[in-house]
N, C-alpha and C positions, 0 to 999 in steps of 0.2 A: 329863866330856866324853863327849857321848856318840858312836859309833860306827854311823856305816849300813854295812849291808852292802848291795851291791848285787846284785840278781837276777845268775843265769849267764844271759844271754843267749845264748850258744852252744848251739844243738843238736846234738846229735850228727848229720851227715849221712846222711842216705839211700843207702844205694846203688842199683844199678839194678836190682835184682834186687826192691826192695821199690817201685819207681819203679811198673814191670813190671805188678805186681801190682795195683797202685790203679789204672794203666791197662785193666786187664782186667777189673778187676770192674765199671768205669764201664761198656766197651764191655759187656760183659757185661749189666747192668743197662737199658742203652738198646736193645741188639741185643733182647733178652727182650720189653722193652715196645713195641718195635715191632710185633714178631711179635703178640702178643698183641693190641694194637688191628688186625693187618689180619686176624686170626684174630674177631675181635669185628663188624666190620665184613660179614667173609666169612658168617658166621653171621645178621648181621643181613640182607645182601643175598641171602638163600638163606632165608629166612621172607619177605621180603618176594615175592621172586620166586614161593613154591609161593602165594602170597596171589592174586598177580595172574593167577596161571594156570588157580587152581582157580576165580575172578571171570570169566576170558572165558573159561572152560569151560562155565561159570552160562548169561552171555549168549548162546555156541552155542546151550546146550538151547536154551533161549527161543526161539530162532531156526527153529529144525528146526521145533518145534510150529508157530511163526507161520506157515512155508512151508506144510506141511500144511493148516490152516486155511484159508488165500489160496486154497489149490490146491482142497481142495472147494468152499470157496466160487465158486469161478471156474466149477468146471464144474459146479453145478448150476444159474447165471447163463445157460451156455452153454446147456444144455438146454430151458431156460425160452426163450430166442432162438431155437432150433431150432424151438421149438410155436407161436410169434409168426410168426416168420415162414409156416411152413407154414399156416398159420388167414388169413395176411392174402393169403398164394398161392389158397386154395380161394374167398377170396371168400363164405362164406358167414354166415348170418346168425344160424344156430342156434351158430356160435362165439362170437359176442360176449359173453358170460356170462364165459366162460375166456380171454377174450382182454384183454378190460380186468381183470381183477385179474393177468392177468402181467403186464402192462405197467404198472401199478402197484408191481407187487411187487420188479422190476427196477429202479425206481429209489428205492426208499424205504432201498439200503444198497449199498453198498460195500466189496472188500476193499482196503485200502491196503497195501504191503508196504514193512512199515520197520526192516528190520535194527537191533540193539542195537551200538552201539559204544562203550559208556559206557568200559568196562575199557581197550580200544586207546586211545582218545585222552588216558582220566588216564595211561595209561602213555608218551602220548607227548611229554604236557604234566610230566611230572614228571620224567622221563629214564629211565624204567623198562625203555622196550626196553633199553638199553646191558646189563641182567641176562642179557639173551638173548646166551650165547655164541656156540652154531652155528647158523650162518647156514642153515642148511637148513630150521631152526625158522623163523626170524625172515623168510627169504624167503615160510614157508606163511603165515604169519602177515598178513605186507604184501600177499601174494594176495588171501586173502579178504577185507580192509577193503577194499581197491582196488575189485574187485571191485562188492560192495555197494551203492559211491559211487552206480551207474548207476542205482539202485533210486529216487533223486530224480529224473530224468529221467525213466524210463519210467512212475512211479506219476503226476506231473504231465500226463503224455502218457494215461492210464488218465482221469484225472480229465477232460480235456478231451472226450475222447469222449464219457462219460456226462452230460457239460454238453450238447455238440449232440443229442443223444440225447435227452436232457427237453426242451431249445428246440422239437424239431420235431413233439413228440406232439401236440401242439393241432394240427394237421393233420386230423388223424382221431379224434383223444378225446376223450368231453363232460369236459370238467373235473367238472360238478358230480358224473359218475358216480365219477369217480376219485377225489376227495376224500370222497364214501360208501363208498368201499371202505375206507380209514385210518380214519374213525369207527366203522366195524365192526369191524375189527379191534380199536381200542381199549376199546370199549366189550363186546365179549363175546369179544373175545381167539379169534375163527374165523379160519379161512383163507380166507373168499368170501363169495358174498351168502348173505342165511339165506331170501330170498325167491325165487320161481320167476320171475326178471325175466330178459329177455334183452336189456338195452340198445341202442340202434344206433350204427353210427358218426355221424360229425357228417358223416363225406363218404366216397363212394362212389368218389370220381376217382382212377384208374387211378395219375394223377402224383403225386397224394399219398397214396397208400398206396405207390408204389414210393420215395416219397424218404423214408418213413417207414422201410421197409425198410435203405434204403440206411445209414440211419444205424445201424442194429440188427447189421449185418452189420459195420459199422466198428468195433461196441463188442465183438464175438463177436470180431472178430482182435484186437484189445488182450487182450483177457481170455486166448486160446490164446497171445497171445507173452508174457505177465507168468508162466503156468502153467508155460511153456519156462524163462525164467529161473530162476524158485520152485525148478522141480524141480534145476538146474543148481547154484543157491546151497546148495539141501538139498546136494547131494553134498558142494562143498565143504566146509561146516559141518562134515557128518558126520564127512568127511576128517579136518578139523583137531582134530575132539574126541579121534579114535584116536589122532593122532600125540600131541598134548600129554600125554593120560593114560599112555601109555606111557614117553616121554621125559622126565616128572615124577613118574611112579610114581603116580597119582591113583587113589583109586576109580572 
């Protein structure tokens, strides 16, 4: 006959003191790995952040230079407006040489000014401002995109002048002289005619050379209030590149 023994199912009890213990290594264990992923997290939000900062730091430069550019270009436009006009004030005839290739020349380009906001908006389409703790940043920051916006208004408003601008040259300018002046330039890459021509106007009338005028002097105040802004956006930009570099530690 045979005989089972049966397992001791009795464990010897726990007390509290070892209860205690397994208590505390769990908390202990969980307490550890939380820390460790907002430490992981914190780390990864602080590489992300110097990424986006030293990217619209990028787009400032960009920016600064773009103002720059606009800005000579505006006033050497200006300048060219200044000799137009004063050649279409004297009335005379030995100007027309230097008066249709400015008048040429003023429309054959444009400066457009279009701030870079690539960085701001992925940062505002992916939730990247929230990186930005002190508001003091984050207010310079919301300045100058705001700011900027205007630059679709007034370049639009730039554009439309220089449209009235071209509509009313045929006034006073032989087309076919004007379109010799672009295939010279194309063709032997000069700034004017290579022959001793002195073209005429198409019209001598007082009314259309001053409504000719009149539009020249509309495109000279766009261009002097785009310069005004340019110069005002530069400072901002400027502004914001020192704070960031500092308050990021940037090159």
């Amino acid at each position: 006959m045979e005989v089972h023994h049966h397992p001791d199912l009795h464990h010897k009890k726990k007390n509290f003191k070892e209860y205690f213990l397994e208590f505390l290594m769990i908390f202990l264990a969980v307490t550890l790995g939380f820390f460790a992923e907002n430490i992981r997290e914190s780390i990864k939000d602080k590489n992300q952040l110097h990424e986006y900062v030293q990217s619209m730091v990028n787009d400032l430069q960009s920016d600064t230079v773009m103002y720059n550019e606009a800005i000579n270009f505006n006033l050497a436009h200006c300048r060219i407006i200044d000799s137009i006009i004063t050649y279409l004030t004297q009335n005379k005839d030995n100007n027309n040489k230097r008066l249709y290739y400015m008048a040429r020349q003023l429309t054959m380009g444009s400066s457009v000014i279009s701030p870079t906001a690539k960085t701001f908006e992925q940062m505002k389409s992916s939730g990247g401002l929230r990186l930005i703790k002190k508001q003091f940043i984050a207010d310079s920051i919301g300045s100058y995109y705001q700011w900027i916006k205007r630059f679709d208004y007034w370049s639009d408003f730039q554009k439309q002048r220089m449209n009235e601008l071209i509509s009313i040259n045929d006034r006073i300018f032989d087309a076919a002289v004007l379109f010799s002046i672009v295939k010279k330039i194309e063709n032997e890459n000069t700034s004017g005619f290579t022959q001793e021509s002195n073209p005429a106007l198409i019209s001598t009338d007082r009314m259309a050379i001053n409504a000719v005028m009149m539009r020249y002097q509309y495109y000279y105040g766009i261009l002097k209030l785009m310069n005004e802004r340019a110069l005002s956006a530069s400072k901002e930009a400027i502004d914001l590149i020192s704070l960031l570099k500092k308050q990021y530690h940037l090159e």
